[in-house]
N, C-alpha and C positions, 0 to 999 in steps of 0.2 A: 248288544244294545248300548253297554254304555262306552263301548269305544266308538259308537258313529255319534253318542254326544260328545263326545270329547271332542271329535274332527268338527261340528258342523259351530262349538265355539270360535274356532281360530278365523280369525279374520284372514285372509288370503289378499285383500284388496293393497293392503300395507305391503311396500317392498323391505329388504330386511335391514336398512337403515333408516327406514323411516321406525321399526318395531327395536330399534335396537339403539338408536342417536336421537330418533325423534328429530332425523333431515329429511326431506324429500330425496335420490339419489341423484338429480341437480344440483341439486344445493352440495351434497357431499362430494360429487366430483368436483364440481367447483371451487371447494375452498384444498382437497388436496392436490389441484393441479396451482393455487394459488402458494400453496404451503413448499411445493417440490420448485416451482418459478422462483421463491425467495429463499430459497435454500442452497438454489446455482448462484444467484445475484452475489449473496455474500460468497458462496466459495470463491469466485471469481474475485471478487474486492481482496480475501485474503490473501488465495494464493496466484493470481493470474496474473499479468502482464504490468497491472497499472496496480498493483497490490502494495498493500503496508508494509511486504517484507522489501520491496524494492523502493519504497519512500524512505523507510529507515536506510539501506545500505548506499542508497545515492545524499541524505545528508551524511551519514559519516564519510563518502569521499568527496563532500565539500567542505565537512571540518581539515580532511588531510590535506586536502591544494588551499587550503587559506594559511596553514601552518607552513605548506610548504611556500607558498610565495611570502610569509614572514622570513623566514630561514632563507631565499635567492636575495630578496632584498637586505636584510643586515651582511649577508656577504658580498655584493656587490655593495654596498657603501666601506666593506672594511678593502675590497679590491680596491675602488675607485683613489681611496684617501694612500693604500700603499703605491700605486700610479704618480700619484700627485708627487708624494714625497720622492720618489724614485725621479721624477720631469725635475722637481727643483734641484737635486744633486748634478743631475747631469747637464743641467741650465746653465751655459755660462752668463757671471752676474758679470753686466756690464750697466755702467753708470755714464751717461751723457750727462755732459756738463754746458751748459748754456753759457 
């Protein structure tokens, strides 16, 4: 007797996250298919194609090509000025006289 009062308490009509979350299991599928959708979202942001680790390593190789066209440019002005110097030596200086 008193195990068929025990059974005839239990409510049956409640699924067992509604008895246990107090969601309907709409409701709980829906926020963990919402939860697992935002959990790819950022995987992809961190590690995928268009990710933070490939925005960080393409500025650091635009800090390298802006050092490096400092460093073509001051050598191409120290080439250009030894040109220059090297044209005037072999320039012959001629003076017209009016």
């Amino acid at each position: 007797m008193q195990n068929e009062e025990l059974y005839e308490d239990i409510d049956t009509t409640q699924s067992i996250t509604q008895r246990y979350l107090g969601l309907s299991l709409a409701k709980f599928l829906s926020l963990v298919l919402i939860v697992l959708a935002l959990g790819i979202y950022i995987g992809v942001l961190l590690y995928g194609t268009n990710s933070l680790e490939v925005l960080f390593g393409l500025e650091d190789y635009e800090n390298y090509l802006q050092s490096e066209v400092h460093r073509l440019k001051s050598e191409n002005a120290d080439l250009q000025r030894e040109y220059f110097e090297l044209k005037e030596i072999s320039a012959p200086v001629s003076t017209k006289s009016k």
